[in-house]
C-alpha positions as CSV (number, residue, x, y, z in Angstrom):
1,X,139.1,92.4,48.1
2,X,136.4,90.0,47.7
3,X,133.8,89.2,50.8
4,X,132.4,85.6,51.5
5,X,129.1,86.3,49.6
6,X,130.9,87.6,46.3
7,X,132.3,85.0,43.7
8,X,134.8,85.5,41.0
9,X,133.1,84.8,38.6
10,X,130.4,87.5,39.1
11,X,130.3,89.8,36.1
12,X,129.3,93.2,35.5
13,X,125.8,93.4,34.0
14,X,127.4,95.2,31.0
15,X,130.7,92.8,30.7
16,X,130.7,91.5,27.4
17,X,130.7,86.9,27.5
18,X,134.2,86.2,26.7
19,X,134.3,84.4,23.6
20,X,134.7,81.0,23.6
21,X,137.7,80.6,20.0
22,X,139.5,83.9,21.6
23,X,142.5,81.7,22.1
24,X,141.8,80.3,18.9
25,X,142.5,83.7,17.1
26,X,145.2,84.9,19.1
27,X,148.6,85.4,17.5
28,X,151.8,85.1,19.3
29,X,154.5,86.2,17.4
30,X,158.3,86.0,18.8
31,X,160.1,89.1,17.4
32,X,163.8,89.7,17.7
33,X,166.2,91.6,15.3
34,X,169.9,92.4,14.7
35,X,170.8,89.0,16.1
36,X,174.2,89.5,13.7
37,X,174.9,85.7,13.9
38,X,178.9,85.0,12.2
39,X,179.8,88.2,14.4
40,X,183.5,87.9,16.1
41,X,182.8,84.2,15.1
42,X,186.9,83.6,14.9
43,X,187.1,85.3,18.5
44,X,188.4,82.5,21.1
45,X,186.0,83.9,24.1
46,X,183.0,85.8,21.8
47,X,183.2,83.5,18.8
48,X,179.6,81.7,19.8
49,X,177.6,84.0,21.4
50,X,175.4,85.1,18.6
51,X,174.5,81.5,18.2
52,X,174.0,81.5,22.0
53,X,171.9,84.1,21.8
54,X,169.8,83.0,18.6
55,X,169.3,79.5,20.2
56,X,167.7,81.2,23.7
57,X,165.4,83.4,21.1
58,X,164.4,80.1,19.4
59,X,164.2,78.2,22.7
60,X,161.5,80.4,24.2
61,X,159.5,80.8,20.7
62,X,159.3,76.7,21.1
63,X,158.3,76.7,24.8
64,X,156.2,79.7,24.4
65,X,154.1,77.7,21.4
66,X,154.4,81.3,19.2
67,X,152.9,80.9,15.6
68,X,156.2,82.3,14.0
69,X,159.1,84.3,14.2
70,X,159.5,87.6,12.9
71,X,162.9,88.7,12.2
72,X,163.4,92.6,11.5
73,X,166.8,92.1,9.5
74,X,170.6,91.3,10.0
75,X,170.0,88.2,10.7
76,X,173.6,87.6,9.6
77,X,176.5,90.1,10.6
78,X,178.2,90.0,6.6
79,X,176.2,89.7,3.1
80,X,178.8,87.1,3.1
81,X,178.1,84.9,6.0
82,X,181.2,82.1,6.2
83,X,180.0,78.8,6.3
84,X,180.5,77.6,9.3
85,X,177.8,80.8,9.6
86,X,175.3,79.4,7.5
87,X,176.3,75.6,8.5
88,X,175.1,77.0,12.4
89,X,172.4,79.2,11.2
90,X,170.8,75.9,9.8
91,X,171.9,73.5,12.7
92,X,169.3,75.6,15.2
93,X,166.8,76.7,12.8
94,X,165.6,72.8,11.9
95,X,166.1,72.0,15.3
96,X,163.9,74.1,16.9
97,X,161.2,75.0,14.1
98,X,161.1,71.8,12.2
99,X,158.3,69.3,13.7
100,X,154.9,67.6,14.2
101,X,153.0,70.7,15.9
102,X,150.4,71.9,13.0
103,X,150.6,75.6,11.9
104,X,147.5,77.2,12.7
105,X,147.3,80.0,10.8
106,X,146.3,80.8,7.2
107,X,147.9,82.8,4.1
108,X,145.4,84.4,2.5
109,X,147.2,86.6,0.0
110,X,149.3,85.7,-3.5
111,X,152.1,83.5,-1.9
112,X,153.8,83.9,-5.4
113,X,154.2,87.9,-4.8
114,X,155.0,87.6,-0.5
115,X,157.9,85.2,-1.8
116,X,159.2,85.3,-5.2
117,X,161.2,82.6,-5.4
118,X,160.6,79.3,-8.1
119,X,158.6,77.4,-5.5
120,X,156.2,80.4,-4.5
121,X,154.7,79.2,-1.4
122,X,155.4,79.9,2.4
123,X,157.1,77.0,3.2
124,X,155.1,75.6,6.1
125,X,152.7,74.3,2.9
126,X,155.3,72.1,1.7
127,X,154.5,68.6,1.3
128,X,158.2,68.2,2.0
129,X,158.8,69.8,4.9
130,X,157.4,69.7,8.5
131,X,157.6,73.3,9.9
132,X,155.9,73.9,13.9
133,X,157.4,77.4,13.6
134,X,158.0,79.3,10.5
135,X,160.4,82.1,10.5
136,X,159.5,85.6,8.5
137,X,162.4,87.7,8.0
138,X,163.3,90.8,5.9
139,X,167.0,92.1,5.1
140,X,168.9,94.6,7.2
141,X,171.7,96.9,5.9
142,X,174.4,93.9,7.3
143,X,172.6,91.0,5.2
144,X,171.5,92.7,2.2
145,X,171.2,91.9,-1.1
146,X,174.2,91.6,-3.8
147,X,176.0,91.0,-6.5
148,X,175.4,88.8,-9.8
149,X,171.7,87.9,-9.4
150,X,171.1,90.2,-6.3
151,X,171.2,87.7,-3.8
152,X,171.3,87.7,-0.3
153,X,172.6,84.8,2.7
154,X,168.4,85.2,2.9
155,X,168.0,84.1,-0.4
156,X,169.2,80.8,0.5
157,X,167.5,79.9,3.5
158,X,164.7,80.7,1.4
159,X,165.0,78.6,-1.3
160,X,166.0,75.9,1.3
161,X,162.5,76.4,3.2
162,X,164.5,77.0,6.2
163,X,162.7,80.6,6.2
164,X,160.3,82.8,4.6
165,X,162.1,86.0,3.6
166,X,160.0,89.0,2.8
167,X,160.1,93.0,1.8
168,X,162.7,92.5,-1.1
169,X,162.3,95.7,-3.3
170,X,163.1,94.3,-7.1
171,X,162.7,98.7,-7.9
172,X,164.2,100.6,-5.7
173,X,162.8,104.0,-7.7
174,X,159.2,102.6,-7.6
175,X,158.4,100.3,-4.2
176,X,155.2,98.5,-4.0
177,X,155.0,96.6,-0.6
178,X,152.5,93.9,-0.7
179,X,151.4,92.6,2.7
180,X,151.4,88.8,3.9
181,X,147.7,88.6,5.0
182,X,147.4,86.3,7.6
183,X,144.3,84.8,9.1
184,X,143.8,82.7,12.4
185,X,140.3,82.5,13.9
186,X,138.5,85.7,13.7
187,X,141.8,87.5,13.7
188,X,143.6,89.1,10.6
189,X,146.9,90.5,10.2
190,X,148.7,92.3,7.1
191,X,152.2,92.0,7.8
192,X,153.9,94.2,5.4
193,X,157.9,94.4,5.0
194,X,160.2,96.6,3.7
195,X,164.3,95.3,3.9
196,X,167.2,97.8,4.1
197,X,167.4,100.7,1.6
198,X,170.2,103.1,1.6
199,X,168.6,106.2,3.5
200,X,169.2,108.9,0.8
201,X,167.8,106.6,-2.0
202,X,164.5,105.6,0.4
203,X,164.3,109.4,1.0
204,X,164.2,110.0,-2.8
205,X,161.3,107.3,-3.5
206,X,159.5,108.7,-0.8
207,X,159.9,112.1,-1.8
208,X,158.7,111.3,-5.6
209,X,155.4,109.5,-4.0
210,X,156.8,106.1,-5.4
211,X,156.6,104.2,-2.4
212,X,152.7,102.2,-2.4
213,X,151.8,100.1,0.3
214,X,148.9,98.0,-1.0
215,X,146.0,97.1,1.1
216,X,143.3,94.4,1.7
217,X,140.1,94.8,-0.9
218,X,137.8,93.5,1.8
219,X,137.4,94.4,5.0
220,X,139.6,96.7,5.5
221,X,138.6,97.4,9.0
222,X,138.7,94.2,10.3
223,X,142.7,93.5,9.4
224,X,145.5,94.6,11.9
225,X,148.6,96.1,10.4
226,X,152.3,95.7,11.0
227,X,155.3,97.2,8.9
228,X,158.4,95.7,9.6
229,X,161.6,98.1,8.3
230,X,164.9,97.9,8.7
231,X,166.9,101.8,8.5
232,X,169.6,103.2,10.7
């Protein structure tokens, strides 16, 4: 309890002055997993309430101004998402992260090698497209890849710039996991993703020493890390 002759704002003679960009490199990330959206969807009293639940995850991103979303897989409940799946899935995403508000945050590493697709780029940077909150998202074990082409319902929100999907192994026998380095302010972050692999088949790469996670050549002290990784 403060007396009358002590102020608030009285500091310690060894406090540290706050700095004044702090906010300016802080990073707010909403993260949320498993949503399973398409789950039950044919059920008369259930059929919406993944999409009820998604839209209250986007919701408080938006009103909590977060710089993106990060999705730790099954974002879909099937590989095969219906469309009235994907029709919803896109319905809430450009509602609530398509906009004017500028991204303010940086990509510092190979765009081309975070996101393989033909365009290469997160897709905030589109000319085309005005993102306020881009969405990061690897694959679960529900929504993984398949198939002719090895595609995943991912794979097309991707190439729609609806998301950015990350942490797709193209060798499963020999994993290299490349981080997205991320800069705002005097803060940097390597976000590093690895989707769903079948447990016995991760356990085997592992166990050979071919699973490399690659790191920043510069300051390696100054980045935090996050792995994002999707195994039951």
């Amino acid at each position: 309890e403060l007396s009358s002759s002590e102020s608030v704002d009285q500091k310690s003679p060894n406090s540290q002055p706050e700095k004044e960009n702090d906010a300016d490199s802080l990073i707010r990330i909403m993260v949320t997993t498993d949503c399973h959206l398409g789950y039950m969807e044919k059920d008369p009293v259930r059929g919406s309430d993944t999409f009820i639940t998604f839209e209250e995850v986007l919701k408080q991103a938006q009103a909590h101004k977060v710089d993106f979303i990060l999705i730790g897989g099954d974002l879909f409940h099937d590989n095969k998402p219906s469309r009235k799946t994907i029709y919803k899935t896109v319905e809430l995403i450009r509602t609530y992260c398509f906009g004017d508000r500028p991204v303010k945050f940086d990509i510092l590493s190979d765009q081309s090698v975070n996101f393989p697709t033909k365009f290469g780029c997160v897709n905030y940077q589109d000319p085309n497209f005005n993102v306020s909150i881009p969405v990061f998202s690897i694959h679960g074990n529900h929504d993984d890849p398949s198939g002719d082409g090895g595609y995943s319902a991912l794979d097309l929100l991707s190439v729609t710039n609806y998301l950015n999907y990350f942490g797709k192994a193209s060798n499963i026998d020999d994993i290299t996991i490349y981080p997205v380095l991320i800069s705002k302010g005097s803060t940097k972050l390597a976000l590093y993703g690895l989707g769903n692999i079948r447990d016995e088949r991760l356990y085997r790469t592992f166990e050979q020493k071919k699973v490399s996670l690659m790191r920043p050549v510069e300051s390696r002290a100054e980045w935090f890390n996050i792995l994002v990784l999707h195994q039951n």
